[in-house]
N, C-alpha and C positions, 0 to 999 in steps of 0.2 A: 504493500500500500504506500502511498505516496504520503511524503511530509505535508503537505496542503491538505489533503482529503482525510489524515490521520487528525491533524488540528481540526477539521471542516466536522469530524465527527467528534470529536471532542467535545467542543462547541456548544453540541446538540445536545449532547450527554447530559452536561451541566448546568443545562434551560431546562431540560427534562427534570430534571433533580429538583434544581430551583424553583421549578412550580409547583413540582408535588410538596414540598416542604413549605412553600407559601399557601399555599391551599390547604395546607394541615392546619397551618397555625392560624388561619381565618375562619375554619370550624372550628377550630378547637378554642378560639375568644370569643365566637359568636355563643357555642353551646356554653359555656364558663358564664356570661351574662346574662344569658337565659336564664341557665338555671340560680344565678343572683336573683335575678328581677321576679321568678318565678317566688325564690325563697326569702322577699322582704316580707318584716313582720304583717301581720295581716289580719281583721278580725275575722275568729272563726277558720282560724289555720289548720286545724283537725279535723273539720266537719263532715268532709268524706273519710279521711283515713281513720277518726276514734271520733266516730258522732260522739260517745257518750264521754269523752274525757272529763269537759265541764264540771258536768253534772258529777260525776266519781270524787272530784276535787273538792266537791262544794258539802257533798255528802259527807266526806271525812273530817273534813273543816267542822261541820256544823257540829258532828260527835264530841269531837276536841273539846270546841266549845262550852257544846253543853255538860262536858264532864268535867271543865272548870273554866272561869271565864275569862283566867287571866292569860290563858290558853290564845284569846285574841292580839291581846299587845304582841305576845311574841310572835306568833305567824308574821305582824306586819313589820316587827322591828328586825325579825330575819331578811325580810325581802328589800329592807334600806341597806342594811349594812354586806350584802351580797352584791348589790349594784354599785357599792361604791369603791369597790375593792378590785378592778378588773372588769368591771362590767358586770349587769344583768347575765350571768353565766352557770351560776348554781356554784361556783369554785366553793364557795362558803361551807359546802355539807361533805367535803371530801376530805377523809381521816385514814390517816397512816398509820404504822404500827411506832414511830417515836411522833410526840407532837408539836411537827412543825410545819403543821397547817397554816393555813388561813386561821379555821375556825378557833388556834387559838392566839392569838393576836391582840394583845392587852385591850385593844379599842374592841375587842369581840366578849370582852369580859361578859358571863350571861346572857349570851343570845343562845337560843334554844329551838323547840318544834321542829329538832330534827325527825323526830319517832314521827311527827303527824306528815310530814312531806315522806318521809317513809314508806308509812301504811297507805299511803294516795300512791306511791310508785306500786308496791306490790300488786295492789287490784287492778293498775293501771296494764302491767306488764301480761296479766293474765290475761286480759282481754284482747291489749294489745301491743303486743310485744314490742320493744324497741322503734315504737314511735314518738310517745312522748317526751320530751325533754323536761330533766329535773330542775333548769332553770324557768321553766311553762310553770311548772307547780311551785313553784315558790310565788311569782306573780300570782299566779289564778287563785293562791292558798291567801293571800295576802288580801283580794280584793274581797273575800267570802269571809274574811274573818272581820272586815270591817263590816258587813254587812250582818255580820251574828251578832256585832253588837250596835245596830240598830244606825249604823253610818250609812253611806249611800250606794249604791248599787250602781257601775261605772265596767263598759265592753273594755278586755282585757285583750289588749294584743297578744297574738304569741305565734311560732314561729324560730322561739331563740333553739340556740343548738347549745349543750353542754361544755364547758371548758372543759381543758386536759392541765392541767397545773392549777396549785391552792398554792401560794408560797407565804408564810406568816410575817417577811419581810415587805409585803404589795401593801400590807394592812398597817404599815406606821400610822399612816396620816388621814385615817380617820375623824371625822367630826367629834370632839372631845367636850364634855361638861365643863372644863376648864377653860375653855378658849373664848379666847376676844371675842366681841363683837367683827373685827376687822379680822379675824382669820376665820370664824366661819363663813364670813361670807367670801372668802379668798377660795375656801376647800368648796364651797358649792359653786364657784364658778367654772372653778375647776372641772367641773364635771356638767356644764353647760347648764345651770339652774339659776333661777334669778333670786332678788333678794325676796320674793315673795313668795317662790315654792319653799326659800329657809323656813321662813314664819310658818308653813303650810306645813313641809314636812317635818321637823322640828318639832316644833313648839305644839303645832296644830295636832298632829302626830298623839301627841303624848295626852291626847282628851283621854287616853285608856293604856293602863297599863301601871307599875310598880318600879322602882328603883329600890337602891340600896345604900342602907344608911353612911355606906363608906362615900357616894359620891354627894353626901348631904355636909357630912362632918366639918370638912375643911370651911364650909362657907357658916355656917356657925360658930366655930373655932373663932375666927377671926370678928367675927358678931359685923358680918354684914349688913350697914343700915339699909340697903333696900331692901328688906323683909320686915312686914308688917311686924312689928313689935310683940302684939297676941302670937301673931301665930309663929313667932318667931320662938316662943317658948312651946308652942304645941310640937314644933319639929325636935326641939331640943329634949321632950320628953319622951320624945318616940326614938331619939338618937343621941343619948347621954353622952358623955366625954364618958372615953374607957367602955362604954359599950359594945356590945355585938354588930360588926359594920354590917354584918350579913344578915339583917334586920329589915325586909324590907317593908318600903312605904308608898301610898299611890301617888300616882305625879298629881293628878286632876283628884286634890283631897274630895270633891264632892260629888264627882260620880264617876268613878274609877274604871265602871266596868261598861257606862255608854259614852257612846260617841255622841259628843254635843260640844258648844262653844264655850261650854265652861271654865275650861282650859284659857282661854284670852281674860276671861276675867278674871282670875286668879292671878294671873300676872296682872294684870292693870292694877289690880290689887294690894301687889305685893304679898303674894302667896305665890310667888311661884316655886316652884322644890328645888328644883334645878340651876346652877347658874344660870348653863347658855340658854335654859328659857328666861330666865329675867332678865339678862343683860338686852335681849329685845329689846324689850320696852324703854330703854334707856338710848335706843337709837331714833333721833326724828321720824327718819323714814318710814322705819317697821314699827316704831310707835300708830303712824297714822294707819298704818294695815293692821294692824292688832285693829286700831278703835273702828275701823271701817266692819267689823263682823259685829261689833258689839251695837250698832244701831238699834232704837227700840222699834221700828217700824213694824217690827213681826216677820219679817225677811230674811233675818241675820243667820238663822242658820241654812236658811238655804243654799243661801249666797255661800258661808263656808265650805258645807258640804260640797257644792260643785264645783267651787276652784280647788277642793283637797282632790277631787277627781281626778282634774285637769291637770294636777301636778304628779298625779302617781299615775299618768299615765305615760307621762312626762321621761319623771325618775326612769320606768320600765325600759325604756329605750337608751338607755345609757350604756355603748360600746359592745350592744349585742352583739352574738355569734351566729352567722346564717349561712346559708349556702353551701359550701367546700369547708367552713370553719368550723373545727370542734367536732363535737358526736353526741350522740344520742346513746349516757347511760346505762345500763341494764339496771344497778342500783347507784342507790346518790352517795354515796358516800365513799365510792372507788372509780377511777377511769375504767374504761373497758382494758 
């Protein structure tokens, strides 16, 4: 064969090649986007593959519930401090044989309801195996729990796919009882939330649910004047100097176990439990959104209720995992 027609086929060779390999990689970014676009969150992301997931989730929630009721704060306090750590991913319920999880991570101190996300995977897997994602029932268990204690009832994305890594070093930087007014709102921006899903999910958050008298002490200790001076002794009798820190107390002293606005009044009050819910009130801005629910119009808790929606639906979408990313658990509490 001649040097020309040996080049002249060469050539050809290489175009041939050339194309096939660009035509791979043009299906193969087209089907990669597809199946993106196909696996953004979505209401109703199960309804052909696990009609009945929902419902399964909301069933176990509700048991929870009604076998204690503080069973609520924790489903929802689990579903904040899981999205804030890595994203809406479920990392939060993955345990090792040393623990150096996530789930134990000083800012994790007492988060719980891993049994109840648990028992909603097991019925979930019988039915339908290796579809639903443990980070879905953390949201889905979160919006039912608000709703067993009489909070509002709000469509739950879902769609997320499972992380593969908990690392208890992701979890420093946590939203802390101790922190400024200017670094929680630095760590909620951080995570794309304005200063008014703080107030929402925060402060508003906490209409239900219990703390521990360890994270009450120090602000007593030092005889914090923004606490109403009554109840400044009513906390101090429930959290003695030298007492049992592991004591706990409700945040919302006056109806602990519903969801209502009574939470902002307390703080307006000066009963708030917590620092970072008081130091709110001591900010203009979130002062005027604290007093914006407390209107007497007969409104105010609606008004609440549906912007806490709008922010936990919000929260849910923070750094989810879809598509090609992460997996679908068999249990929540190990990678596949």
């Amino acid at each position: 064969m001649r040097r020309g027609e040996r080049e002249s086929k060469s050539n050809y060779l290489f175009s041939l090649k050339m194309i096939t390999i660009a035509t791979f990689l043009v299906l193969f970014i087209a089907n990669d986007q597809l199946s993106l676009s196909k696996a953004q969150l979505q209401f109703g992301f199960y309804s052909k593959t696990c009609p009945s997931a929902e419902s399964i989730v909301r069933k176990v929630v509700q048991q929870a519930v009604t076998r204690d009721p503080g069973n609520a704060a924790v489903l929802l306090r689990l579903h904040f401090h899981d999205c804030f750590v890595e994203g809406c991913d479920g990392s939060i319920l993955i345990k090792h044989a040393v623990n150096d999880d996530e789930r134990f991570a000083a800012g994790n101190a007492g988060v719980g309801g891993f049994d109840v996300i648990d028992a909603a995977k097991s019925e979930l897997e019988r039915l339908c195996p290796g579809v639903v994602s443990c980070a879905d029932i953390v949201a889905l268990a979160a919006r039912d729990a608000v709703v067993a204690a009489k909070g509002p009832l709000y469509n739950v994305l879902t769609g997320r796919r499972d992380g593969q890594t908990a690392e208890k070093s992701k979890a420093a930087n946590l939203p802390d009882v101790e922190d400024s007014i200017n670094t929680l709102k630095s760590k909620f921006r951080e995570k794309g939330l304005s200063d008014l899903d703080l107030v929402l999910l925060s402060a508003g958050a906490h209409t239900i649910g219990t703390t521990a008298c360890f994270f009450v002490r120090p602000r007593l200790d030092a005889k914090d004047p923004t606490i109403n001076p009554v109840f400044f002794q009513v906390l101090r009798s429930k959290c003695p100097q030298g007492g049992d820190v592991n004591v706990r107390i409700p945040l919302d002293w006056e109806s602990q176990f519903v969801f209502d606005d009574q939470i902002f009044r307390s703080i307006r009050d000066g009963k708030g439990v917590i620092l970072s819910d008081s130091v709110l009130y001591q900010d203009n801005n979130m002062k005027q959104m604290i007093d914006s629910y407390l209107v007497t119009n007969g409104s105010s808790k609606a008004s609440f209720a549906t912007d806490f929606a709008k922010a936990m639906v919000k929260m849910g979408s923070i750094g989810v995992k879809i598509g090609i990313k992460g997996e679908i658990r068999r249990i929540c509490n190990a990678t596949n």
